[in-house]
N, C-alpha and C positions, 0 to 999 in steps of 0.2 A: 833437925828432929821434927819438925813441926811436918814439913814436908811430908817428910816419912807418915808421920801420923795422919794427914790428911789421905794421904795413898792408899795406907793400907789396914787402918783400924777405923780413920770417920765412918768410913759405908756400912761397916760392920754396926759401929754405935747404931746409927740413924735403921737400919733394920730391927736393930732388938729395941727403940725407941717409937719404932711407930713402923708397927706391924700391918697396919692396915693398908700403909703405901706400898709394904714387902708382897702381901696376900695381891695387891689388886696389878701390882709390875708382875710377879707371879703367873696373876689371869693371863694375861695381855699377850705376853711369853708362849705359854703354852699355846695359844688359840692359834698366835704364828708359825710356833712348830709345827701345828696340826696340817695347816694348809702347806708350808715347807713340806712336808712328810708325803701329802698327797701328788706334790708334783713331782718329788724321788720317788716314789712307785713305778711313775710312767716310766721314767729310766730303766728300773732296774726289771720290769716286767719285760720290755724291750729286749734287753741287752740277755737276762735269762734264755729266752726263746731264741735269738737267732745269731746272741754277739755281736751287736749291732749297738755302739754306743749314739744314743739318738741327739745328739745334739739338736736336732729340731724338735722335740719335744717345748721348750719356752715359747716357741712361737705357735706352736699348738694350743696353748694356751688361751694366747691373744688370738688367733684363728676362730677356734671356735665361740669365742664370749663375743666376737664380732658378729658374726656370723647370726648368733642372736639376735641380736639388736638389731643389726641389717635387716632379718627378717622381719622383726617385728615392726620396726619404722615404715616396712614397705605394706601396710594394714594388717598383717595376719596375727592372728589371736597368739599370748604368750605363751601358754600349752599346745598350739599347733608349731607355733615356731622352737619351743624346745625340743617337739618332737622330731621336726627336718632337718634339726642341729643334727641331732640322733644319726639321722639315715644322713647329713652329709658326711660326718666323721668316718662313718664303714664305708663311703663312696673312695674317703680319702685312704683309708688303712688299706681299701681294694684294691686303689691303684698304684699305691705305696710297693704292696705286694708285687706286682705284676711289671709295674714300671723300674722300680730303682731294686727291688731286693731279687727277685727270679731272674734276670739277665748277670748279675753279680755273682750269684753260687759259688763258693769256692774261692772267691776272690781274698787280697788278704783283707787285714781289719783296718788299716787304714782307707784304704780305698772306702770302704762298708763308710768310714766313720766322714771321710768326705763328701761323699753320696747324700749325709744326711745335712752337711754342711749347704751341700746343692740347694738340698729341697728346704732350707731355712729360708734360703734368700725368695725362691718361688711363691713362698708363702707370704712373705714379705711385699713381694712385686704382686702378686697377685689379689691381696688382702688391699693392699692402698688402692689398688686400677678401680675392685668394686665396691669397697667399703670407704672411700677415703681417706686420710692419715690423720684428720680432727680425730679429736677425744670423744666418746660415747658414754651416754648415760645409761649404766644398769640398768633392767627393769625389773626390779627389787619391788616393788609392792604391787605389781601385776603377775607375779612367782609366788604373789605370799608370803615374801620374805620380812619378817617383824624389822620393824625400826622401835626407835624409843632408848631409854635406857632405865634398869631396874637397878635402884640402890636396897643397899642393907647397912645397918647401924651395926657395927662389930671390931670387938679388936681395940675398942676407943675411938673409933672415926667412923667414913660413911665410905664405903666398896661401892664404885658404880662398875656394872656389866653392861654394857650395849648387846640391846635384844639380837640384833644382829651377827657379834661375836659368838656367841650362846648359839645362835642355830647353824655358823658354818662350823665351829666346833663337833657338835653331833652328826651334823649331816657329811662330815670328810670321816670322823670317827667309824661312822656308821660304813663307808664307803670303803675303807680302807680295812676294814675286818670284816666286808663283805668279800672281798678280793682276795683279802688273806685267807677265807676258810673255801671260798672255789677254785683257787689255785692250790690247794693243799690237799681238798678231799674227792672232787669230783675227775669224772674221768680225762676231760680234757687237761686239768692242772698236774692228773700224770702222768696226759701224755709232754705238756710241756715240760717237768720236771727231766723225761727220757731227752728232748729236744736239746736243751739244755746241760745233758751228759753228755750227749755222743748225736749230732746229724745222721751219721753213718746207722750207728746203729736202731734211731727209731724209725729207719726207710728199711732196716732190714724186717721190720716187725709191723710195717706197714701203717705207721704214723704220715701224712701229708704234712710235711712243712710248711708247704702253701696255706695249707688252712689255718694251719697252727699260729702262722706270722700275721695271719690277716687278723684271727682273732686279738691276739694279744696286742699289735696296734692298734684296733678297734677296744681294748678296753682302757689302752694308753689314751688314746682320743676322748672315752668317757670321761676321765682323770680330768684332763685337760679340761672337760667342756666343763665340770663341777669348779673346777677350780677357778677355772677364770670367771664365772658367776660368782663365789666367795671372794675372788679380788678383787672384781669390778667393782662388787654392791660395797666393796672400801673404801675406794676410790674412782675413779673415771677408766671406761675398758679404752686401751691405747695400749701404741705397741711399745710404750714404757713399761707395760708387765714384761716384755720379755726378760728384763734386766731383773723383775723380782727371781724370775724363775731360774737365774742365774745362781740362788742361793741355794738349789737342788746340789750344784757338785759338791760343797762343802758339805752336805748332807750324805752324800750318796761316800764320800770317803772317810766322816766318822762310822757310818754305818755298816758297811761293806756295800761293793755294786752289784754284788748278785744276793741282797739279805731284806726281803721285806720285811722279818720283825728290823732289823739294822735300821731301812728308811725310817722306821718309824722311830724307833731310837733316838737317833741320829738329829731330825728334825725337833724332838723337842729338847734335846740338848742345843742346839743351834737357838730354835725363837727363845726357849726361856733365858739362858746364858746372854745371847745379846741385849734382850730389855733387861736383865740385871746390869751387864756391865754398863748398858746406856744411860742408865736412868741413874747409877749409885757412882760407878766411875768416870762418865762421861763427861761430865762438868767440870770435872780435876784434870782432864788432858785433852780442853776443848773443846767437847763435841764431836760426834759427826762419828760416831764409833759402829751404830749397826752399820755402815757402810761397808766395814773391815772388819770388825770383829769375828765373822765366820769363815773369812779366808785364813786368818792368823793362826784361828785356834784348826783350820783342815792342814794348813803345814806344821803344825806341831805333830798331829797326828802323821804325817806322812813319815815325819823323821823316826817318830820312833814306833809307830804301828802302821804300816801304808798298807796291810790289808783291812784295816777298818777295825769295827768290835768285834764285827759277825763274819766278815769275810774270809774265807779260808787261803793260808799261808800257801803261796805258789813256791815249789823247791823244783829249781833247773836244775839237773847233775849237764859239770860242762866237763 
């Protein structure tokens, strides 16, 4: 019994006992969903537009936060080199287009989903040749990016925020409901909305694919380059993000893989649920639980919803 009670009532107790560790596990939670959320975008913006599941998107990630740094270590001012980031990403979604996705047309989705498997490792091969495979340091206060941390007395205890959390929170927030309302209301997001019904039918109504894949890479690549900024300025930019951004598919299948409200969903169910169960259940079966805990809780879901929240139910008549 005791057992039991440590399992599944202590965590309980110690939240309604001290609110203030609950509010600030809480924070912590959500800020990782946010950025979770922001690298499911890139997926599911992808895979909307051309059916194209990007498995290279995580190394997009580290790509372009390298890329950064690369830049700026070689003298160029930190607003010039975020801007060449800029122009590299649409150099890369160009050639993305033209190289791997326009000679494939038609092809199935394996093949498609290989292809991108291809261009992971290129990035990979390519990112170590000019960037080298040492760890890089953000340039987080040459961005402007606030450091420090701001407490508040509340609850009975003292809530610290890192100013830091606090501005990749709004600035993916910001980024991710900018995305959402120009893919939802502007004309290119209905032309991609048609892409994503029917190939077929937005070439008969004279939609370009080509431009449509280029773009929507190109803002998959923006994703990417915000992101790996808010993960670096975390930690060290290294191609150990790519493994964060591994925690996109468990995102993208609570959510559904073609549902941006879903990614976003999805993602803060993912960061806050894992810093609950880590921080309250973690200690009772070890440790080491954000490791797993968002793959566990994506095969729950597969078994008994595997189109997601938002995803809509595929019916084969055989």
């Amino acid at each position: 019994m005791d057992i039991l009670y440590k399992i599944f009532l202590d965590p309980f107790v110690q939240m309604v006992t001290a609110p203030d560790l609950l509010v600030q596990t809480l924070w912590e939670g959500m800020v990782g969903g946010v950025l979770y959320a922001l690298i499911a975008l890139g997926f599911v913006l992808i895979f909307k537009a051309s059916g194209v599941f990007n498995f290279a998107q995580g190394i997009m990630v580290v790509f372009a936060a390298l890329t950064l740094v690369g830049l700026y270590n070689a003298g160029i001012s930190a607003f010039l080199a975020l801007g060449l980031t800029v122009a590299v990403m649409f150099a890369l979604a160009f050639a993305v287009e033209r190289v791997v996705l326009r000679p494939l047309i038609n092809q199935s989705d394996i093949i498609l989903f290989m292809a991108t498997f291809g261009l992971t490792y290129f990035l990979i091969g390519f990112g170590q040749f000019v960037f080298g495979g040492d760890p890089k340091v953000m340039i987080t206060e040459q961005l402007y990016l606030p450091k420090g941390t701001v407490t508040y007395k509340a609850l009975g205890g003292i809530i610290s925020l890192q100013k830091l959390d606090i501005a990749a929170a709004i600035i993916a927030s910001a980024m991710v409901a900018g995305l959402a309302v120009f893919f939802s209301k502007t004309r290119i997001g209905r032309a991609l909305r048609a892409v994503a019904d029917s190939h077929e039918a937005a070439l008969s109504v004279g939609i370009s694919l080509e431009q449509i894949w280029v773009i929507v890479w190109f803002a998959a690549g923006l994703v990417a380059l915000v992101t790996g900024i808010m993960w670096g300025a975390r930690s060290d930019v290294s191609f150990a993000l790519d493994v964060i951004a591994l925690k996109a598919l468990p995102v993208l299948i609570l959510g559904g893989l073609t549902s941006i409200p879903g990614a976003i969903v999805g993602g803060l169910i993912i960061g806050v649920g894992e810093k609950l169960w880590e921080f309250y259940w973690g200690p009772l079966i070890g440790g080491g639980t954000d490791s797993w805990f968002a793959f566990v809780l994506a095969l729950v879901f597969l078994l008994f919803r595997p189109q997601g929240l938002f995803g809509e139910r595929i019916i084969e008549r055989v």
